[in-house]
N, C-alpha and C positions, 0 to 999 in steps of 0.2 A: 430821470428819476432814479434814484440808488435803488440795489438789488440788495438783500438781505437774508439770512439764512440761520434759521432757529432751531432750538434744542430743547424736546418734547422727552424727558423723563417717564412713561408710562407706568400702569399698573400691568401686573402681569396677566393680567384679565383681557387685556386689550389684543384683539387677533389681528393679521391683515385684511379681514372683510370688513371690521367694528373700523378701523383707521380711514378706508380707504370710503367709507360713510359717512363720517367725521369730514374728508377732506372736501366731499358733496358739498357739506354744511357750510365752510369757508367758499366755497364758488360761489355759492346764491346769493351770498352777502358784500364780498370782497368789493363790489365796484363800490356798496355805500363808504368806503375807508380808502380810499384812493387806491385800492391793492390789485396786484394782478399775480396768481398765484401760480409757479412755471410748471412745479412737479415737488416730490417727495421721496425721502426715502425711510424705508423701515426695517427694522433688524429685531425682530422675535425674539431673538435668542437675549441680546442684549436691554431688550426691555427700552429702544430709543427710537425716534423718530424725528427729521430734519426735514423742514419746507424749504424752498428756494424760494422767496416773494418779493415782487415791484412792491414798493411800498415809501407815501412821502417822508415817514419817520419811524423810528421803530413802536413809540407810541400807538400809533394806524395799528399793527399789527396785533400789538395786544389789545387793543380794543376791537377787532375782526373777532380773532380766536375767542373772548371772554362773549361777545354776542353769540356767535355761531353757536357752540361748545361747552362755552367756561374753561375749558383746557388751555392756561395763559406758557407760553412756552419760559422754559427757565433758562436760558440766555439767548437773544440777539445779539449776531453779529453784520457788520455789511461788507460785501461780499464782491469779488471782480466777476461776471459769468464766466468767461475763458479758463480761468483762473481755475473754475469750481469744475469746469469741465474737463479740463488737464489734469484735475485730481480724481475726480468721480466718474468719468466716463458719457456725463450726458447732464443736459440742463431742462430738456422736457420731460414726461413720460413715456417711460416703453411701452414697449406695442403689449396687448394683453396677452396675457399667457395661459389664458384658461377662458373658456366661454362662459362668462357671464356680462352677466350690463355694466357691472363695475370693473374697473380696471384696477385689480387687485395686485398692488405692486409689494412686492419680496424680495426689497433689493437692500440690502447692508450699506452703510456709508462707511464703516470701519476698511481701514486700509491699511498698507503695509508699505513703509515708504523706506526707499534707501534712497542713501546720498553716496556718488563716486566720488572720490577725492583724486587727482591726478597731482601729488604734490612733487612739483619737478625741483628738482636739485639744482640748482645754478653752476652752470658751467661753460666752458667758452667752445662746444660743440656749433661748427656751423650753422647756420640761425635756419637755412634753406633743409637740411634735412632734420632739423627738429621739426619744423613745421609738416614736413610730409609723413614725420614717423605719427606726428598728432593727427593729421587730417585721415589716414587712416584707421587708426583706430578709435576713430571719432566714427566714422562709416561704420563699421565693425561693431561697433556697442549700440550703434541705432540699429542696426540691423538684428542685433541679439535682441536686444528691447523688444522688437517690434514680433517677435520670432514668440519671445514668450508673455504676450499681453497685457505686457506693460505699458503705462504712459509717461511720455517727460512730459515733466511740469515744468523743467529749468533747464536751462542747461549753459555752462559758459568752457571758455578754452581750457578751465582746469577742473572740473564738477558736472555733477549733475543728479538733479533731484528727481528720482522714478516713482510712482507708481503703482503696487499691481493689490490686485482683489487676491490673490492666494501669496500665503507666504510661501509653499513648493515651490513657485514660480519664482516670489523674489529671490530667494534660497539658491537654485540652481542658477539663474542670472550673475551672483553673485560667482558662484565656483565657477562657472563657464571662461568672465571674466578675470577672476585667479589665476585660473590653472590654462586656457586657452588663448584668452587674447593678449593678457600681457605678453608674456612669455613672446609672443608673436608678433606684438606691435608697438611694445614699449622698449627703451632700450635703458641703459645704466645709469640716466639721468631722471626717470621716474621712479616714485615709489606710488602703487596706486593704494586706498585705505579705503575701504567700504563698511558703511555703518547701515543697519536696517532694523527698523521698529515699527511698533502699530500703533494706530490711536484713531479718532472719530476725527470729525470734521471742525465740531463746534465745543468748544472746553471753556474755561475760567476765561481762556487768551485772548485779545480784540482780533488775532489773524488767524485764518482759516487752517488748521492742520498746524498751528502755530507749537504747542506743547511737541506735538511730534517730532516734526522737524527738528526742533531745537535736540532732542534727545538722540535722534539720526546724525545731526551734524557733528554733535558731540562726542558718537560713537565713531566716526570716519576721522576726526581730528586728534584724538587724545588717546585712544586706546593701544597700546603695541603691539598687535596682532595685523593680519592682512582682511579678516573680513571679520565682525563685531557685532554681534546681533543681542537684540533686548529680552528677557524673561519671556514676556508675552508671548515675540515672535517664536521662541524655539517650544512654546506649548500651543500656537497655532500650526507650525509644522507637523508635531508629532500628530496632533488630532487629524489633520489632514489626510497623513502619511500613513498610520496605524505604527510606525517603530521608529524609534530616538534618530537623534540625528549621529551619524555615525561618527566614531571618535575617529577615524582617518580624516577626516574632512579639515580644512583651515580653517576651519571655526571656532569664536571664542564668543561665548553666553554667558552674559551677565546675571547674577543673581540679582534678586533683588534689594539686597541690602547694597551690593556694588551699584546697581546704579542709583540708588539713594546718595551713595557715597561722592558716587561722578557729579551729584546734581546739588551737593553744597558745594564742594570744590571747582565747579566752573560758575554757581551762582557768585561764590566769594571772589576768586580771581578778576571775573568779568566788573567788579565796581570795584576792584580794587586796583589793580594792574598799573595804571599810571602814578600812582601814586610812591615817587621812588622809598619812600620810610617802610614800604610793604615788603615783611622778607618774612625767612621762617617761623621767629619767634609770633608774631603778628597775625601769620598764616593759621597756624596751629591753636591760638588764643581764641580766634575768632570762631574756630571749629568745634573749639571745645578737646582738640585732642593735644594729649600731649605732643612734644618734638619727637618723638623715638616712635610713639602710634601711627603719625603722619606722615614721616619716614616710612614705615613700613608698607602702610595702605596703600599709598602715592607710587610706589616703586613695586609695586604688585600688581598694581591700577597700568599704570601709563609704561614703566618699563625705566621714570627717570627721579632723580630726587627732588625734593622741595626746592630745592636751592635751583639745580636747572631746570624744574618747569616753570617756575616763574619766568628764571629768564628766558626760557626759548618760547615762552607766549607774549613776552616783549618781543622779541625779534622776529616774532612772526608777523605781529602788528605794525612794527617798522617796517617790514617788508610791503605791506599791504598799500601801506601811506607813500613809500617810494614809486611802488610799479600808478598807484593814483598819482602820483606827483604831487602830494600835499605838502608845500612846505619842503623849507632845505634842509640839509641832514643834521643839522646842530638843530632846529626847534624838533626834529624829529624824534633826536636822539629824549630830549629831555621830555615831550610829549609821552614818551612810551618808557616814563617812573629810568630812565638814565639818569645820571647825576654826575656824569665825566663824556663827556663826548669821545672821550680817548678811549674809554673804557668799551663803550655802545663800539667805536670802529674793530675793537680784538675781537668783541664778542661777534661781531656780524660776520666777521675776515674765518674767526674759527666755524662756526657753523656754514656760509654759505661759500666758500671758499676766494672770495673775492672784497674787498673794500669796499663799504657804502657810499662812497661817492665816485669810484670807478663806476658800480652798477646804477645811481643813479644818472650815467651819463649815456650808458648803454639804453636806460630806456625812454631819454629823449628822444621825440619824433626826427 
């Protein structure tokens, strides 16, 4: 039976003893709706609350909660449990933390998630000591994670998605990795790019932490700095911390209007990108800004102009399609908005310093 996970907008009326009475309310009834109801979580501050529930349709559920309660949750999603538990920390109820009969839980689902980026640089460095320079500081970053109580949710040979209930935590993870482990376990063929944001569980999105993420990954991918943090998070630190985050730090905090800015310009690119008729004039049209605006913001933003971010988010996605092996390098080229095959091989030859189809033969098995 699918697992599901809802989002309970509250009044501010509503405490953790009034909730966790409510939650009584859906046990008694839950088996009449096929449901079986795992745990909760609830955040006072933020006025939310999230069920984890067996349940045979999302229907079942709101018909539990409208009998129980009348409290019908304003979005279901379905949910993996591992998944939710890599994110959150747990899929039952915590042990009580206060003597009473009820089990009055006080746990926030809001979380602060970074993503590592390990974007290695193609080069014709021995294939046996890149791999050792990676696998230890693959050790090394788990071991940091696990040092400051964080969780991976993900993680592959070049990334990985963390984690943790305090942004100080994510925060110092982040500079540890800067200033400590790179330095010590990467070598001149990586560049590592850390993006870190916060957000709830359950949003407009059909996946789990989905909104977040997506603003994480986009901070770790596009921004020119070495670690890239969202509005939110640098006002969860300070609250934390009690003083700003300090201007020595490799940190770069987006305002709010900038990440608005980041979130039409990878909304636009991301449906436009293959499409080779897409260039500046098109870019800017579509944004509402003019050419000289978009110039400006973009190359403030990213550190590149309109004209090369488009194309090195083409070539990034040819890259992708290559190391997958989708396809030979002429549908490639043209899959990824090229219009010259000859053209697609300068540009790949200039940025990654090798030929697309040299490198597509290097990563045949």
């Amino acid at each position: 039976m699918p697992i599901f996970m809802d989002r309970h907008d509250v009044s501010e009326n509503v405490s953790a003893e009034l909730l966790a009475q409510i939650h009584q309310e859906d046990l008694k009834i839950e088996h009449e709706y096929g449901c079986r109801g795992f745990t909760y979580w609830f955040d006072e501050r933020r006025q939310n609350a999230f069920c984890l529930i067996e349940a045979p349709n999302k229907a079942a559920i709101e018909s539990m909660h409208r009998h129980a309660h009348g409290d019908v949750p304003n979005t279901i999603i379905e949910v993996e449990p591992t998944i939710v538990e890599s994110f959150l920390g747990r899929i039952s109820d915590p042990e009580k933390s206060e003597n009473t009969q009820l089990n009055i839980i006080k746990d926030s689902a809001h979380r602060i998630l970074m993503t590592v980026k390990n974007l290695r640089i193609i080069n014709n460095q021995d294939s046996n000591i890149t791999q050792s320079i990676s696998t230890h500081f693959e050790t090394a970053i788990n071991n940091l994670i696990k040092e400051q109580e964080g969780n991976i949710v993900n993680n592959t040979s070049h990334s990985y998605l963390i984690s943790f209930k305090s942004a100080d935590k994510a925060i110092n993870t982040a500079l540890k990795i800067e200033n400590e482990l790179r330095p010590k376990y990467t070598d001149a063929s990586s560049q590592i790019k850390i993006g870190i944001a916060s957000g709830d569980p359950v949003t407009d999105k059909p996946q789990i932490f989905e909104e977040t993420i997506i603003l994480t990954t986009r901070l770790s991918e596009v921004i020119n700095s070495a670690i890239n943090i969202s509005f939110e998070v640098k006002t969860l630190y300070e609250n934390e911390q009690r003083h700003p985050i300090s201007a020595k730090h490799e940190i770069r905090v987006l305002s709010p209007s900038e990440e608005t800015f980041l979130t039409q310009v990878m909304d636009e690119i991301e449906n436009t990108w293959q499409n080779p008729e897409f260039n500046i004039d098109r870019f800017s049209d579509n944004l509402g800004f003019s050419k000289s605006q978009l110039y400006r913001k973009l190359k403030a933003l990213t550190g590149k102009s309109p004209n090369t971010f488009i194309r090195d988010y083409r070539l990034d996605r040819a890259l992708k399609l290559i190391n997958n092996q989708k396809g030979n390098i002429s549908e490639i080229a043209f899959e990824t908005g090229f219009n010259s095959l000859a053209y697609f091989s300068k540009c790949f030859k200039n940025k990654y310093n090798t030929i697309p189809s040299q490198y597509a033969q290097q990563k045949k098995p």
